[in-house]
Gaussian input, Z-matrix of N, CA and C with variables (Angstrom, degrees):
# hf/3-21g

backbone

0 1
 N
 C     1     B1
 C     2     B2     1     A1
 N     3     B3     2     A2     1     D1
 C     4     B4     3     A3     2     D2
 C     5     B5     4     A4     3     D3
 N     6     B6     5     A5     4     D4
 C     7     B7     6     A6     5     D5
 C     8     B8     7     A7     6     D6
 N     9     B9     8     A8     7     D7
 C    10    B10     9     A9     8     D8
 C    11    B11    10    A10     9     D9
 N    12    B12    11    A11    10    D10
 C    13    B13    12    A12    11    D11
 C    14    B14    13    A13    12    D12
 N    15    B15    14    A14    13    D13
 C    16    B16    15    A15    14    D14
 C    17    B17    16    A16    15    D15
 N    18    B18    17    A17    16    D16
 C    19    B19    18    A18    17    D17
 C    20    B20    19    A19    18    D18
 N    21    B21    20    A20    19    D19
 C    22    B22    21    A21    20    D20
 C    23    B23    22    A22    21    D21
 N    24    B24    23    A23    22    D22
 C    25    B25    24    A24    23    D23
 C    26    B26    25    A25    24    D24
 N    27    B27    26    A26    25    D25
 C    28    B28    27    A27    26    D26
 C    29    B29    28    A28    27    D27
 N    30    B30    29    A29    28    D28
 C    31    B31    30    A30    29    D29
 C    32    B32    31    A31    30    D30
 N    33    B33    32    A32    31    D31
 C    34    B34    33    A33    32    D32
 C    35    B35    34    A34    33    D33
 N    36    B36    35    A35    34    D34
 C    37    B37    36    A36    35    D35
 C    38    B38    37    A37    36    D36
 N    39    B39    38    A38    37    D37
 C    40    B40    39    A39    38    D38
 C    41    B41    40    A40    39    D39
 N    42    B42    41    A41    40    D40
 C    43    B43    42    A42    41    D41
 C    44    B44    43    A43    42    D42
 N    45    B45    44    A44    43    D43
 C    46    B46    45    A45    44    D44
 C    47    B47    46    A46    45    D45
 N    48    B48    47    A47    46    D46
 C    49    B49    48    A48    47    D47
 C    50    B50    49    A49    48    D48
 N    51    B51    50    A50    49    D49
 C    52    B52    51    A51    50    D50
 C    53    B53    52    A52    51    D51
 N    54    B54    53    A53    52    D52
 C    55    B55    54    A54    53    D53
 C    56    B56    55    A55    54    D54
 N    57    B57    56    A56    55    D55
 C    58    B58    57    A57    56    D56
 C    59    B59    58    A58    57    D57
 N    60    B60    59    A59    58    D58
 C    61    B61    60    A60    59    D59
 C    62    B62    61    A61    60    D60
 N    63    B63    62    A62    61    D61
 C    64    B64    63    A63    62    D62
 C    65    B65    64    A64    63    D63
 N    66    B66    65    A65    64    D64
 C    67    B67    66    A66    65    D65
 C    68    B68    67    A67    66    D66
 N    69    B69    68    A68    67    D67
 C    70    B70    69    A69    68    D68
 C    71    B71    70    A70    69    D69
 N    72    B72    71    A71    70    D70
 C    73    B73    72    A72    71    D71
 C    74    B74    73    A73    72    D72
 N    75    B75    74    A74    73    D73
 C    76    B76    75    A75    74    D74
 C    77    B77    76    A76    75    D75
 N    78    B78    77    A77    76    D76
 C    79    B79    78    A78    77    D77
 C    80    B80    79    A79    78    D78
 N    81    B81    80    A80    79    D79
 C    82    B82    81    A81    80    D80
 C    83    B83    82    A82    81    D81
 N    84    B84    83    A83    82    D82
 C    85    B85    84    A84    83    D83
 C    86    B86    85    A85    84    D84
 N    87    B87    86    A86    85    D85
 C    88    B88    87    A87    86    D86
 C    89    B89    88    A88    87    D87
 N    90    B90    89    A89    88    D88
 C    91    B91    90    A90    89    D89
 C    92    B92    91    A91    90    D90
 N    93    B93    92    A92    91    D91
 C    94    B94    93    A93    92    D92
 C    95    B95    94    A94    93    D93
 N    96    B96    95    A95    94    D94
 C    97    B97    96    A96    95    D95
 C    98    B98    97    A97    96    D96
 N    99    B99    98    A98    97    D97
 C   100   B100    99    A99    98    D98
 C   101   B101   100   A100    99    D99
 N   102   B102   101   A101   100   D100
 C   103   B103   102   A102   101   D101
 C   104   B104   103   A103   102   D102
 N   105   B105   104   A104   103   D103
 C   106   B106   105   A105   104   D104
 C   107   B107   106   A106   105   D105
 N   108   B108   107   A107   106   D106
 C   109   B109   108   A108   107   D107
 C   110   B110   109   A109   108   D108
 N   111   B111   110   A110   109   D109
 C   112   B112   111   A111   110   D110
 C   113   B113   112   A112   111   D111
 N   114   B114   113   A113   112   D112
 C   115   B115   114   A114   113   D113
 C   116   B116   115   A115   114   D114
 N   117   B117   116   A116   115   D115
 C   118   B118   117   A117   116   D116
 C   119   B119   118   A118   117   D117
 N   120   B120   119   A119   118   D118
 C   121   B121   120   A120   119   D119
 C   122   B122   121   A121   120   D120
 N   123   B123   122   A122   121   D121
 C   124   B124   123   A123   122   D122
 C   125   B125   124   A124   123   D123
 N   126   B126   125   A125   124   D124
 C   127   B127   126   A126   125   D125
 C   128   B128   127   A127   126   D126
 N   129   B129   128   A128   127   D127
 C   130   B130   129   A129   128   D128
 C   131   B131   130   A130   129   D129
 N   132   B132   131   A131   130   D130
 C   133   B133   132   A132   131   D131
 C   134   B134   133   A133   132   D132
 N   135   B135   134   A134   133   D133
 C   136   B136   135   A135   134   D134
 C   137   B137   136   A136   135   D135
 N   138   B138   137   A137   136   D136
 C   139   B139   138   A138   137   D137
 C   140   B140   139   A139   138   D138
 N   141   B141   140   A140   139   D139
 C   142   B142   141   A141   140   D140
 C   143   B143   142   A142   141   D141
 N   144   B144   143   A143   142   D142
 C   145   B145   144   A144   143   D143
 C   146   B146   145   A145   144   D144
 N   147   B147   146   A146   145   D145
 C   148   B148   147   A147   146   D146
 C   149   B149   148   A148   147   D147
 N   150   B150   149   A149   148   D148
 C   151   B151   150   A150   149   D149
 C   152   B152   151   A151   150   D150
 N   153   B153   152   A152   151   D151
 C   154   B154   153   A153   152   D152
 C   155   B155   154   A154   153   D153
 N   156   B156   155   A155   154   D154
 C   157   B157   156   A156   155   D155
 C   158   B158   157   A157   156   D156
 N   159   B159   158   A158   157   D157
 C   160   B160   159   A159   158   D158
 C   161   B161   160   A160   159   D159
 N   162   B162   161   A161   160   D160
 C   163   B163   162   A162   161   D161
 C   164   B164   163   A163   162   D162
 N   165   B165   164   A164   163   D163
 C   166   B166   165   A165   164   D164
 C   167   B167   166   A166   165   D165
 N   168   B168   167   A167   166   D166
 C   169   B169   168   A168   167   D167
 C   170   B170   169   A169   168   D168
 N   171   B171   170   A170   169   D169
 C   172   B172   171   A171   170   D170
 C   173   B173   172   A172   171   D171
 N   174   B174   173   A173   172   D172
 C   175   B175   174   A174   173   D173
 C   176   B176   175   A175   174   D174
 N   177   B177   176   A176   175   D175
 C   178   B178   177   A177   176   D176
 C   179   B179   178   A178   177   D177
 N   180   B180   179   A179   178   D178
 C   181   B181   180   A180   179   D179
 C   182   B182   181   A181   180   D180
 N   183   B183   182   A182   181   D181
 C   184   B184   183   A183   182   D182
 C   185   B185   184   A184   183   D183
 N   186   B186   185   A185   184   D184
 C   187   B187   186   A186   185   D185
 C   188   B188   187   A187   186   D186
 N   189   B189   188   A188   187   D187
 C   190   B190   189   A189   188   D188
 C   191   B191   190   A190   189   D189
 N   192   B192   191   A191   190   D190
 C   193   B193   192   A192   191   D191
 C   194   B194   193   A193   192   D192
 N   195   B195   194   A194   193   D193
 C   196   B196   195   A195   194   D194
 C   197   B197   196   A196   195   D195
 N   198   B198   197   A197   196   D196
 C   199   B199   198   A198   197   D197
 C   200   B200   199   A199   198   D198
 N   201   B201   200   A200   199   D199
 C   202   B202   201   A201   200   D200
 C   203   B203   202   A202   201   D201
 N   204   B204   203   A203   202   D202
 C   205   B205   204   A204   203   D203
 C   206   B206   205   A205   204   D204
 N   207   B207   206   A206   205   D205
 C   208   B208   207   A207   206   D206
 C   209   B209   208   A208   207   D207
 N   210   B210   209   A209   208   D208
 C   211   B211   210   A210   209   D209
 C   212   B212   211   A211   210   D210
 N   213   B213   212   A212   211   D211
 C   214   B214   213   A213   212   D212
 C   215   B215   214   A214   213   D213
 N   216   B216   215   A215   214   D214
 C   217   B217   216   A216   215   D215
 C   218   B218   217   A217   216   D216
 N   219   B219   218   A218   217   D217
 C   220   B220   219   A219   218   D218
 C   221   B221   220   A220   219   D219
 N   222   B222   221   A221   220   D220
 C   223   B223   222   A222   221   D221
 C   224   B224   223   A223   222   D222
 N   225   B225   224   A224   223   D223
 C   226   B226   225   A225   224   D224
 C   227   B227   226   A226   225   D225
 N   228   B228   227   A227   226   D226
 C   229   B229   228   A228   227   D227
 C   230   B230   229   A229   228   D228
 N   231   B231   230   A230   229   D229
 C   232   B232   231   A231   230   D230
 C   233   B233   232   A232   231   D231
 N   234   B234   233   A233   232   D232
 C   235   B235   234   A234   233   D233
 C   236   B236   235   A235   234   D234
 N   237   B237   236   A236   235   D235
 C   238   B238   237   A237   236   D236
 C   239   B239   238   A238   237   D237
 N   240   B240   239   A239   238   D238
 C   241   B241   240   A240   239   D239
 C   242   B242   241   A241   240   D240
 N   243   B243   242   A242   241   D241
 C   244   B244   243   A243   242   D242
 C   245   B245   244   A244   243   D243
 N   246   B246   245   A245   244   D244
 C   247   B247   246   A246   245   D245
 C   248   B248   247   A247   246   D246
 N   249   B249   248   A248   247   D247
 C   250   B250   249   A249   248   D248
 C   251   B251   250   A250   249   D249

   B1=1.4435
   B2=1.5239
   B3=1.6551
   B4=0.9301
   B5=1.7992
   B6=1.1241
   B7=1.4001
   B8=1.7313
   B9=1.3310
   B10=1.7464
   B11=1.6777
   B12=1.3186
   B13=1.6077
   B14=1.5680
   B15=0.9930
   B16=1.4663
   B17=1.7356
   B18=1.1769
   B19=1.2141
   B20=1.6662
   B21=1.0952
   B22=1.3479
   B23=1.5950
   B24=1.5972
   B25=1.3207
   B26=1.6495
   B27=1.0820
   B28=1.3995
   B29=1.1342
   B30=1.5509
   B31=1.1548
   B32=1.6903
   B33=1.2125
   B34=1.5810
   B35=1.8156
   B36=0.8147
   B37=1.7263
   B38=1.4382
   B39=1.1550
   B40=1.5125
   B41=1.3379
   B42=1.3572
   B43=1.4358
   B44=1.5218
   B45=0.7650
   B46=1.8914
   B47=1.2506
   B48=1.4454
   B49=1.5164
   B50=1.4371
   B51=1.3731
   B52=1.2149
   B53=1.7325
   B54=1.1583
   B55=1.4343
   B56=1.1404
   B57=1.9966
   B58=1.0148
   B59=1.5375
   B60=0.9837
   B61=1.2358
   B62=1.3509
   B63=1.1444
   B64=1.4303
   B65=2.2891
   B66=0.4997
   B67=2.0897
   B68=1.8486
   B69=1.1993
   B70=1.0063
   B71=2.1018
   B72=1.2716
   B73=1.2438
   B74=1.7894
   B75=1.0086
   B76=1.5576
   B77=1.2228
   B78=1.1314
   B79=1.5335
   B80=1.7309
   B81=1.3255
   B82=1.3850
   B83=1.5792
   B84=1.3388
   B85=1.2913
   B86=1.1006
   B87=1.7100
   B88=1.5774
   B89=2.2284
   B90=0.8396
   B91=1.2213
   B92=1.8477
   B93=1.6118
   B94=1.3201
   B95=2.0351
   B96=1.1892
   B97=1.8762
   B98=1.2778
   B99=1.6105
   B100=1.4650
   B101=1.2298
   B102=1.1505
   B103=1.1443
   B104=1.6687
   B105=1.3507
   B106=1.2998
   B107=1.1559
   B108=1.2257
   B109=1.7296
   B110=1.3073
   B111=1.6122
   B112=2.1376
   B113=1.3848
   B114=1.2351
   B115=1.6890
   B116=1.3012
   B117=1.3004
   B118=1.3583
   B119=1.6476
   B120=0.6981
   B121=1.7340
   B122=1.3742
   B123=1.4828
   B124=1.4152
   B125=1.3769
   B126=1.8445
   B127=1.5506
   B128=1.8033
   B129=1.2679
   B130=1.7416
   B131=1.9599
   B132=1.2343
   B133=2.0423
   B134=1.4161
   B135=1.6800
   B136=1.2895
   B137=1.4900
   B138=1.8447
   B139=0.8463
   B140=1.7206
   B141=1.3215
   B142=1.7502
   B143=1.4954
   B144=1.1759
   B145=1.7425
   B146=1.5721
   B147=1.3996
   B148=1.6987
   B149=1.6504
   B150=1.6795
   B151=1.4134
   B152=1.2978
   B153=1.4753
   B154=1.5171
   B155=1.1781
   B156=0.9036
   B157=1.9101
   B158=1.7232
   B159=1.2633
   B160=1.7365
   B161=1.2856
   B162=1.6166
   B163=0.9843
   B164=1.9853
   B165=1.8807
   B166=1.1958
   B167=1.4591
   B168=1.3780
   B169=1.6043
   B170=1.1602
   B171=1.4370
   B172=1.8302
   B173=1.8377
   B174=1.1928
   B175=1.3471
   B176=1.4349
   B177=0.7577
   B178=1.4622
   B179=2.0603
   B180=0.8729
   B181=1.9737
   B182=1.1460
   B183=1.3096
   B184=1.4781
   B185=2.2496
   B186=1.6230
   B187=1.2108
   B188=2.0326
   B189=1.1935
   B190=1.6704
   B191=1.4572
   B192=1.7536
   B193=0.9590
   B194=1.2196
   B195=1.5887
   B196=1.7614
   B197=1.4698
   B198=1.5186
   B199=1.6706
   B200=1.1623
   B201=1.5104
   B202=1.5864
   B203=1.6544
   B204=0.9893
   B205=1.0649
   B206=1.4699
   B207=1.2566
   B208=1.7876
   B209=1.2363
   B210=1.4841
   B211=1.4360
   B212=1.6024
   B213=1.2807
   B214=1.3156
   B215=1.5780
   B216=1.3932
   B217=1.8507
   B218=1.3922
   B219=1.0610
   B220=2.4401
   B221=1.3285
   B222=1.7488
   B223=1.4452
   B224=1.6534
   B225=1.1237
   B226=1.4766
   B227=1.2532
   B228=1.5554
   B229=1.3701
   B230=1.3061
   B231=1.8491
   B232=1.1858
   B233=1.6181
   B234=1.4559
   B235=1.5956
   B236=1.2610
   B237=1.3243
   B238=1.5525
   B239=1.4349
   B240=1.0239
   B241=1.6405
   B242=1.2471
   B243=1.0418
   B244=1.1941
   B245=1.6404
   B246=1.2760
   B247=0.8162
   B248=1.3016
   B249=1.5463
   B250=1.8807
   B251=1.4900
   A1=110.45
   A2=128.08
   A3=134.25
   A4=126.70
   A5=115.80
   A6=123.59
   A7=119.80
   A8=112.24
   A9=128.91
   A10=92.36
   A11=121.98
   A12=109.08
   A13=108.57
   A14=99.25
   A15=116.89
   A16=105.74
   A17=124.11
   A18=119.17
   A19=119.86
   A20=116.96
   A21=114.02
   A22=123.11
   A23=123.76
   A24=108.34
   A25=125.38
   A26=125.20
   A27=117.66
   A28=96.88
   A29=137.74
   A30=133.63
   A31=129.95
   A32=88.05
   A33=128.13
   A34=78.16
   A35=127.16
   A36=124.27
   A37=85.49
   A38=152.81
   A39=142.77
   A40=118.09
   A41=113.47
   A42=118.88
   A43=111.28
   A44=119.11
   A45=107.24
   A46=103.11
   A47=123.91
   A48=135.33
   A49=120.42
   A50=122.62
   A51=139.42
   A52=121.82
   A53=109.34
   A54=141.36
   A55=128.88
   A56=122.73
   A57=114.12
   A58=158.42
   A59=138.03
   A60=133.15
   A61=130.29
   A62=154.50
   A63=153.61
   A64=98.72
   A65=68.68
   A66=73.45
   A67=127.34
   A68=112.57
   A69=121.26
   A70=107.46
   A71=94.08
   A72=98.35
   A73=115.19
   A74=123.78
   A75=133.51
   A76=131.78
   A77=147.67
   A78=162.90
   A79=100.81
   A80=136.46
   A81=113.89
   A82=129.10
   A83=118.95
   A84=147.62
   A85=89.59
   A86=125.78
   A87=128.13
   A88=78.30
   A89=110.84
   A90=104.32
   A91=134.68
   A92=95.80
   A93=118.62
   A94=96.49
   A95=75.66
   A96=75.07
   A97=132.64
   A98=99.17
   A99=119.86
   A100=122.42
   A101=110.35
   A102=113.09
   A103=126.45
   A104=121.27
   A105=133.02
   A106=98.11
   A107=125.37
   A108=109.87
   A109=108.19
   A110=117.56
   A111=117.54
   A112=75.73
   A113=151.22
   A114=142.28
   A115=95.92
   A116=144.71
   A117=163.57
   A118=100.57
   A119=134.33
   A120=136.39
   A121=105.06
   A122=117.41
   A123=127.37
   A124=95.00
   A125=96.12
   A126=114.24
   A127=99.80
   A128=126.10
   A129=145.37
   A130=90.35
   A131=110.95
   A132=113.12
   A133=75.69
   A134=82.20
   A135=132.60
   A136=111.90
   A137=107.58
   A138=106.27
   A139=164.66
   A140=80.22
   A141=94.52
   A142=127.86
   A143=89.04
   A144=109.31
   A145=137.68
   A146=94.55
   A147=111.02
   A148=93.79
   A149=92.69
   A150=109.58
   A151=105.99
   A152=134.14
   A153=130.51
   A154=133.67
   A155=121.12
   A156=139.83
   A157=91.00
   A158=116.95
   A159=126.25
   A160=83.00
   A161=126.21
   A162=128.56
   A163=120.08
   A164=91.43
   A165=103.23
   A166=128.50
   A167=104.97
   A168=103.80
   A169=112.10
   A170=127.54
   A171=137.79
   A172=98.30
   A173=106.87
   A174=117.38
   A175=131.44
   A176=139.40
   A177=123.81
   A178=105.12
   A179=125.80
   A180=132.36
   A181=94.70
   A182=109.02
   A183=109.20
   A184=116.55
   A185=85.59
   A186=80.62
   A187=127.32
   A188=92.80
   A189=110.23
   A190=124.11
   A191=109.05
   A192=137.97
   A193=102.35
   A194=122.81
   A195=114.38
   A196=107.01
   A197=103.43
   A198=107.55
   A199=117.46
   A200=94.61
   A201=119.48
   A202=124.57
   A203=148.23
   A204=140.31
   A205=113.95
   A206=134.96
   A207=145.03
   A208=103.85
   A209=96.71
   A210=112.70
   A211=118.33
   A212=127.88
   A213=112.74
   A214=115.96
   A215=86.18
   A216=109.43
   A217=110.64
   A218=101.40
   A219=99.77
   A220=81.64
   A221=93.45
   A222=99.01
   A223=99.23
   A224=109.63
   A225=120.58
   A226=122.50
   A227=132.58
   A228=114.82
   A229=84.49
   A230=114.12
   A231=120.37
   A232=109.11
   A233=120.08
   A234=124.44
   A235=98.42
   A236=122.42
   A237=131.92
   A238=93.53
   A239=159.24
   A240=145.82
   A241=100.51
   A242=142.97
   A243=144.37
   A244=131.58
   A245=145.32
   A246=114.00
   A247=97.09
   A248=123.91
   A249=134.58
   A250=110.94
   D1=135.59
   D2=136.72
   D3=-53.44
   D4=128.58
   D5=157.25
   D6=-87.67
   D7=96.76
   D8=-170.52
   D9=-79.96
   D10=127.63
   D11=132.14
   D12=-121.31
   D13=165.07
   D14=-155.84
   D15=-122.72
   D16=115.87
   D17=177.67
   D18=-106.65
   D19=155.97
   D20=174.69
   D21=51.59
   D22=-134.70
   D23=167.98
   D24=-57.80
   D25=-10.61
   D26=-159.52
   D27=-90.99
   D28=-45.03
   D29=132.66
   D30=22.90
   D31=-69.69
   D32=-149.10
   D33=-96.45
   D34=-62.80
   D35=-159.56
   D36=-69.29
   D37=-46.21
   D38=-162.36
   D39=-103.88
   D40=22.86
   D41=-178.81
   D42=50.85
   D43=39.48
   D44=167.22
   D45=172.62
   D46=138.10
   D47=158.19
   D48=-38.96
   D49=-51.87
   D50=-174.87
   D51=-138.70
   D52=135.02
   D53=-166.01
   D54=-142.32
   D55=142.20
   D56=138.50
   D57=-80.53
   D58=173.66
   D59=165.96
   D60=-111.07
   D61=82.94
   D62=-124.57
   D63=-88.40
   D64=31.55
   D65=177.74
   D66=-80.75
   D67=157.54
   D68=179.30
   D69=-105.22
   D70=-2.96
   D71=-171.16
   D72=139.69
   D73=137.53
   D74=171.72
   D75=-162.57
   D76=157.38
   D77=168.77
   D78=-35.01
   D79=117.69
   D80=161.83
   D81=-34.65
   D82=-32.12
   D83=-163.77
   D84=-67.36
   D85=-53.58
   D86=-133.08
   D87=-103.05
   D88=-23.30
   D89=178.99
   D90=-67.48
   D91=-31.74
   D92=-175.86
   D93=-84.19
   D94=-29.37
   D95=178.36
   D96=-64.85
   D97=-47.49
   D98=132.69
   D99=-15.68
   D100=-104.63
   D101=177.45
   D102=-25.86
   D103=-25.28
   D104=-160.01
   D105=-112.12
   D106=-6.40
   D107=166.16
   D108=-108.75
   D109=23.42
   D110=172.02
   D111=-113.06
   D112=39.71
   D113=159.69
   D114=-98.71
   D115=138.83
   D116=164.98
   D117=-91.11
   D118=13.60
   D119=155.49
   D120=-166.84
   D121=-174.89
   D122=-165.36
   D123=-83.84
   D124=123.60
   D125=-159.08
   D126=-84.28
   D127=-11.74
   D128=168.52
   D129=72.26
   D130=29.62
   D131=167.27
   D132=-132.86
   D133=153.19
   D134=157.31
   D135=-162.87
   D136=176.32
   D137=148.98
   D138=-23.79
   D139=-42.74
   D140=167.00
   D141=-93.73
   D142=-12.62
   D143=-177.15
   D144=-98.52
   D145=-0.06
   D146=-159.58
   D147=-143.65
   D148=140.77
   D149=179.48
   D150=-79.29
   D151=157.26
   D152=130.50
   D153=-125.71
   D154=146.75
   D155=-160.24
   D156=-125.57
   D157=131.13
   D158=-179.46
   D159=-139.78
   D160=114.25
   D161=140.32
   D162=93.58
   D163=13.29
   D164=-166.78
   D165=72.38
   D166=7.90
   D167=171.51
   D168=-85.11
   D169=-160.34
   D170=-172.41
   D171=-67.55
   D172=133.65
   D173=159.49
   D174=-55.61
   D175=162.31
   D176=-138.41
   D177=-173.97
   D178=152.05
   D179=175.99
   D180=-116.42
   D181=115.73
   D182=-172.27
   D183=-82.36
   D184=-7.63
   D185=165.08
   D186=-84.35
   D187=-16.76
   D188=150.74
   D189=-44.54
   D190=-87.52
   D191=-158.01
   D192=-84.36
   D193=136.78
   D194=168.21
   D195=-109.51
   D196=91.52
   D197=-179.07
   D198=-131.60
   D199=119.06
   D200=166.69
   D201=6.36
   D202=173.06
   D203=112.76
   D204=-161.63
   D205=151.45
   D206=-136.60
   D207=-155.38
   D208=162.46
   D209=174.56
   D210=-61.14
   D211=124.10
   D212=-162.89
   D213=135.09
   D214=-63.48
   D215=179.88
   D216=-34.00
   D217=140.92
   D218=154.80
   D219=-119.14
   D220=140.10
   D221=172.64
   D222=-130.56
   D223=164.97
   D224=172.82
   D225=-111.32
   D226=139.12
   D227=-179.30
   D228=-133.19
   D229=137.70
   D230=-177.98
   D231=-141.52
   D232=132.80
   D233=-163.50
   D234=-78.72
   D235=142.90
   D236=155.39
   D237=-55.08
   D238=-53.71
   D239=175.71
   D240=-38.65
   D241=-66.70
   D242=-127.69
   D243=-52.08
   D244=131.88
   D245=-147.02
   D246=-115.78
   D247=173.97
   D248=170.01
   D249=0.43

């Protein structure tokens, strides 16, 4: 299992602050995507738009970066909106 938190709208687009992810492992990229196709309307994240933090390290665009992430992980998802 992934550990999801969800900040701000994304949150809000997936009904809950915090979530799992049932995986053996995936791309951060392939994860946010995930996530964005259990949205029942346009979830306003993507890839290009949302920070990620795996494990409390440096934040990261996962359409950039091709990083890992596993069962185990806490991950963070945070909106370029987002505020303080």
């Amino acid at each position: 299992m992934i550990h999801v938190r969800c900040m701000g709208h994304i949150g809000t687009a997936l009904g809950s602050k915090e979530l799992e992810v049932e995986s053996d492992g995936m791309l951060a990229s392939e994860l946010v995507e995930h996530l964005r196709a259990r949205c029942r309307t346009d979830p306003g994240f993507n890839v290009y738009n949302t920070l990620v933090l795996v494990e409390d390290s440096d934040a990261f665009v996962p359409a950039l970066q091709k990083r890992h992430v596993g069962p185990g992980d806490n991950v963070v998802l945070i909106p370029f909106s987002h505020g303080g």
